[in-house]
N, C-alpha and C positions, 0 to 999 in steps of 0.2 A: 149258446154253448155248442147248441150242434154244427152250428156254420163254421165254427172254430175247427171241429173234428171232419167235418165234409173239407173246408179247406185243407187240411194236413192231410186228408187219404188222397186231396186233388195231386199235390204235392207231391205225394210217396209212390203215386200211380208210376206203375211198371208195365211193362207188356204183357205181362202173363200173371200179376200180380193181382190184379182187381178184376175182380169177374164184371161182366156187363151186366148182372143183377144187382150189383153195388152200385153203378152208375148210374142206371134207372131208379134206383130208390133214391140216391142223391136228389137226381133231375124233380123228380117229384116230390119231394123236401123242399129243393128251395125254391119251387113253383108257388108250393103252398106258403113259404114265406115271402114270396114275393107281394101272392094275393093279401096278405095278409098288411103289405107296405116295408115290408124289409128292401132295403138295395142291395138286392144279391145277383142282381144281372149279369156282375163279372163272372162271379160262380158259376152261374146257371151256363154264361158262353162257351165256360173251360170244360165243362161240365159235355155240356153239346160236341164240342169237339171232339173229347176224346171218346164220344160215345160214337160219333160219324167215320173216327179209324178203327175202332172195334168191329164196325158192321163189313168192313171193306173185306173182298174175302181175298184169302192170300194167295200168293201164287205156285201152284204144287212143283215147276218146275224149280224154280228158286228154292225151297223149300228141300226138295229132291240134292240140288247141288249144296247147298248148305253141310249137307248130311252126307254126302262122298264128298267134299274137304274137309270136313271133319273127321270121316274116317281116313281120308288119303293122309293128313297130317298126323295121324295117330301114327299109322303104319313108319311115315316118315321120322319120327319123332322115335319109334322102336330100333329104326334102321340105323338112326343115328347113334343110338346108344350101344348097339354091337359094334357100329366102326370105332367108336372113341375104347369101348373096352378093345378089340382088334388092336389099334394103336396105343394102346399103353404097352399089350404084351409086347409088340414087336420093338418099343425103348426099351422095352426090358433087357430082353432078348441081346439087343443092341449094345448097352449099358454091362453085360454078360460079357458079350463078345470084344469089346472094349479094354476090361479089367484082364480076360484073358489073354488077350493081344500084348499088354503092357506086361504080363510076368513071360509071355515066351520073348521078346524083346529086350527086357532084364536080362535073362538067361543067355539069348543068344550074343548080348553086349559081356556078360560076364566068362562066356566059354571062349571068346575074342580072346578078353584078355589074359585070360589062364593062357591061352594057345601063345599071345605074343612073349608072355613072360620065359613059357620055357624054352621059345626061339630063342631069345634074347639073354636068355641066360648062360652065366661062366660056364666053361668045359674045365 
């Protein structure tokens, strides 16, 4: 049963999820079921492995730039949302200027006609 559960934490292992104290208790679990005649080799490999990327140490630059693009896209991602509100007002705006365009356009099409009618009209 516990080789069932060391398999499924093998499985579910995440990078920041399983501490290396986890792993070591594993590794020495199924050491001792090994001794014991268990074939748990494969475990024990997976086991190994992800114990020899845990010890690796990581790289501060990388780490550093990880962490200004992550805030540059914040920043990027805030900037965006001012131009998209920016660009609505200015359809607005637009959309305003539009509806007012078309009644002074009525008006000046209907004060046309007034003007032609009283040209044109009987003496």
């Amino acid at each position: 049963m516990e080789t069932i559960n060391i398999a499924e934490g093998i499985r579910a292992c995440r990078a920041q999820a399983s501490s290396r104290e986890d792993l070591l208790i594993w590794k020495k679990t199924l050491e001792s079921f090994e001794l014991l005649g268990m074939n748990v080799a494969f475990l024990l490999k997976h086991v190994n492995a992800l114990l020899s990327l845990s010890t690796q140490p990581r790289d501060l630059s990388e780490c550093q730039k990880y962490k200004e693009l992550k805030l540059e896209r914040s920043l990027a991602g805030e900037k965006m949302n001012a131009l998209e509100l920016m660009l609505s007002n200015v359809k607005d705006m637009l959309q305003k200027m539009d509806a007012e365009m078309e009644e002074m356009e009525s008006s000046v099409k209907k004060n046309g006609q007034t003007l032609e009618q009283l040209a044109t009209a009987p003496w």
